[in-house]
N, C-alpha and C positions, 0 to 999 in steps of 0.2 A: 743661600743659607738663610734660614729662618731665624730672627733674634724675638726673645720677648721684650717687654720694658713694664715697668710697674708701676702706677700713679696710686698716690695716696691722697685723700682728702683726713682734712682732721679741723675741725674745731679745736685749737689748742689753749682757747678763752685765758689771754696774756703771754706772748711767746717768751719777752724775757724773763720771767716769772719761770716756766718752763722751759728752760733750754735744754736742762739734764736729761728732762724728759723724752725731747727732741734726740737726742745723742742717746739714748737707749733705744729708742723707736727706730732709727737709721742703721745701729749694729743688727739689730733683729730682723727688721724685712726688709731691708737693703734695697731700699728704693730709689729709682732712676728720679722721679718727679714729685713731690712735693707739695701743696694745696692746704694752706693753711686759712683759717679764719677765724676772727676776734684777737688779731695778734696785738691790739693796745697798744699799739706803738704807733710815735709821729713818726715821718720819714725820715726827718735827722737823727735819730737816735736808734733806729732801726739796726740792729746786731749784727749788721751785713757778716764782718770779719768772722765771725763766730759761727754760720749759718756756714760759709766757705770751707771753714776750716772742717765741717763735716760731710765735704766734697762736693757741696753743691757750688760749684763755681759761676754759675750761672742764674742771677736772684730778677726778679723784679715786685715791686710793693706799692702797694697804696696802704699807707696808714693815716690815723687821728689819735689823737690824747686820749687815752681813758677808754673808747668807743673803737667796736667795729674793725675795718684793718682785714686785708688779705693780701696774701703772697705767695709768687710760684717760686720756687725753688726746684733748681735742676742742675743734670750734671751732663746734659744735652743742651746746646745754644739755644736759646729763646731770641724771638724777632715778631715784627709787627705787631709790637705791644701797644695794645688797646684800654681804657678806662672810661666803663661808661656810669653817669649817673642815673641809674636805673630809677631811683626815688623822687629825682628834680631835687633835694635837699642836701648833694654837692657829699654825701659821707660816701663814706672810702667803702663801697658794697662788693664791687666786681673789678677784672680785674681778667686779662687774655692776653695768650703769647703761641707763637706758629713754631712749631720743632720744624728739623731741618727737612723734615720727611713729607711735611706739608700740613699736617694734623696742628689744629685750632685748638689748645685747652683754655676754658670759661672757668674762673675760679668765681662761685658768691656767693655772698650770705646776704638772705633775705632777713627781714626786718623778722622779730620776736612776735611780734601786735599784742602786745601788753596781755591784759587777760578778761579784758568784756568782748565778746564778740558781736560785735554792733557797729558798721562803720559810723555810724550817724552818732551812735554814742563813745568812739573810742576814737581818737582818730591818727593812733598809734595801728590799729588794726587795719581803718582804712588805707595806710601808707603799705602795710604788708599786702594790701589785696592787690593796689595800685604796682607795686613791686612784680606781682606773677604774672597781672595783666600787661605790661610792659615787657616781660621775657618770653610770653606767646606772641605778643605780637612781633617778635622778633626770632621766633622758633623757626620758620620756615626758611628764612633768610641764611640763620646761621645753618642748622645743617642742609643747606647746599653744597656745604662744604664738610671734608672728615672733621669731625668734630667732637671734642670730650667735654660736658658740663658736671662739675662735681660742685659741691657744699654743703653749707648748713642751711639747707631749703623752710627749717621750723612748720615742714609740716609733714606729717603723716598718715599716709592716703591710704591706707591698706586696713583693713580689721585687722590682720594678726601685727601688724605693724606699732599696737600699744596694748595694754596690759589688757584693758576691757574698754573694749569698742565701744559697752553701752553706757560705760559710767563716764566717759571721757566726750562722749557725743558731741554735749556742750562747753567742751573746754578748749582755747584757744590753740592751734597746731592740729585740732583732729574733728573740727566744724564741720558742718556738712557746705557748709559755702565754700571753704578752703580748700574740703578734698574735690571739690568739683572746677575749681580754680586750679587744682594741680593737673588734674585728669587733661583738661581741657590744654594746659600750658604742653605737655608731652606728646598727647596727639596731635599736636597741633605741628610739630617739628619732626615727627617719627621718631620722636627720641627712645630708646631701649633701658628701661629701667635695670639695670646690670643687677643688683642682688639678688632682684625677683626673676631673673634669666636666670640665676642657680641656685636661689632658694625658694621653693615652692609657697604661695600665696597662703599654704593652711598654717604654714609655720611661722612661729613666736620669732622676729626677728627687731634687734633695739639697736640704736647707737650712742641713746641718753639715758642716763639714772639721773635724776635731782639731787642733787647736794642735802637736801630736806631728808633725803631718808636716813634713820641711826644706822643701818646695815642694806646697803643697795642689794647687797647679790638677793640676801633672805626673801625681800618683800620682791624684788625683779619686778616694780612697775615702771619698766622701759617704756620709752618710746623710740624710733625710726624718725630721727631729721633731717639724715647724712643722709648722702645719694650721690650717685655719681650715674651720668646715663651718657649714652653714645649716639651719634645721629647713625643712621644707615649703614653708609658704606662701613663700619666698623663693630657690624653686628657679628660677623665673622670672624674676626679678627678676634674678639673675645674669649680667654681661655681660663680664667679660674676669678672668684672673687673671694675675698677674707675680710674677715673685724678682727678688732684686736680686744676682746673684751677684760681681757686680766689686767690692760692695762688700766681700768677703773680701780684698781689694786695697790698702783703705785704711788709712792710720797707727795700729797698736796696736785693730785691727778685732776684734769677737766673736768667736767661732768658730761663731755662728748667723748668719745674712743675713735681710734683713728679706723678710717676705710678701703680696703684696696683693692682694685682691676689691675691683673695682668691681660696682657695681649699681644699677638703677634706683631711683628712688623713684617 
């Protein structure tokens, strides 16, 4: 017999700030696995009980104060929990755990890189480049194994992946260094960019609106920072993806929407 299971990636930008949120998102698309990032929480203080109590009995977390912070949550055993510091600057980015099935999920968020695009003049940006050039050179390694990488990658590689390709050229997340840093990070591991497997490349596709805007839907200058991709062996296995865009809708809401792959097992 064939089961699905559903992983969601969300930039939830402060989890306990958001927990309501979290318990709305969990009644609606009833998700097996969980993938959160910027949850602003130190590890002691981290809402484990309250995370359980909405069935995910199975958590693991790297947080900081204030900063950054990822977590799987699941309601499938997690093991061979890993944490790497992908930046050398020891923040809480990344973050993996092996379901019982043998499948590797990669939870991380890469660095923002402020907003001059210049390593040599930013070197908030250069920590971002340093960041994707360290998760290629480990692309090959990890899927040798089934593997799932989701997060908030802060970049967007695609033309219809932001409002206007041309005005945004030079702006940080949609550089031409960066998307060539992304390109290079995904072919480098065979990774399967999951949205663009069923959403075609000509199509307007966002997972952020700014906080900046007076009315997000009207002006819709999205961008694309969320992603989730699959190594190989789990290209197959891929059976539907979804956003959740209304939830930019809800009370004191991110300014990322949550993302989600079903797939076979």
């Amino acid at each position: 017999m064939t089961h699905s299971l559903r992983i969601i990636s969300w930039n939830i930008n402060s989890l306990r700030l958001r927990l309501p949120l979290l318990e709305r998102l969990t009644h609606e698309a009833r998700p097996d696995i969980i993938c959160l990032q910027e949850t602003k929480v130190e590890d002691a203080l981290f809402p484990l009980d309250a995370v359980r109590a909405l069935g995910y009995e199975h958590c693991v977390f790297r947080g900081q104060k204030s900063y950054h912070g990822v977590a799987i949550a699941s309601r499938i055993p997690l093991s061979n929990v890993e944490i790497w510091d992908v930046v050398g600057d020891a923040s809480a980015r990344h973050i993996s755990a092996a379901l019982d099935n043998g499948i590797h999920v990669h939870n991380l968020y890469v660095p923002a890189g402020g907003d001059i695009p210049d390593p040599a003049l930013n070197p908030k940006f250069a920590e971002k480049l340093r960041c994707v050039q360290e998760m290629t050179r480990r692309a090959a390694t990890m899927t040798q194994q089934p593997s799932i990488l989701v997060g908030d990658f802060n970049i967007a590689p695609l033309e219809h992946d932001v409002w206007s390709h041309k005005q945004l050229s030079d702006v940080v997340s949609h550089t031409p260094i960066e998307i060539e840093h992304c390109h290079a990070w995904r072919e480098a591991g065979a990774w399967r960019d999951v949205a663009r497997h069923f959403v075609p490349h000509t199509e307007k596709l966002y997972s952020w609106w700014s906080y900046r805007a007076r009315d997000w839907k009207a002006s819709n200058r999205g961008r694309r920072l969320d992603h989730i991709w699959v190594s190989p062996h789990l290209y197959d296995a891929c059976i539907a993806y979804e956003s959740f865009p209304h939830m930019r809708d809800w009370e004191q809401p991110s300014d990322h929407i949550p993302i989600m792959l079903t797939f076979s097992l």
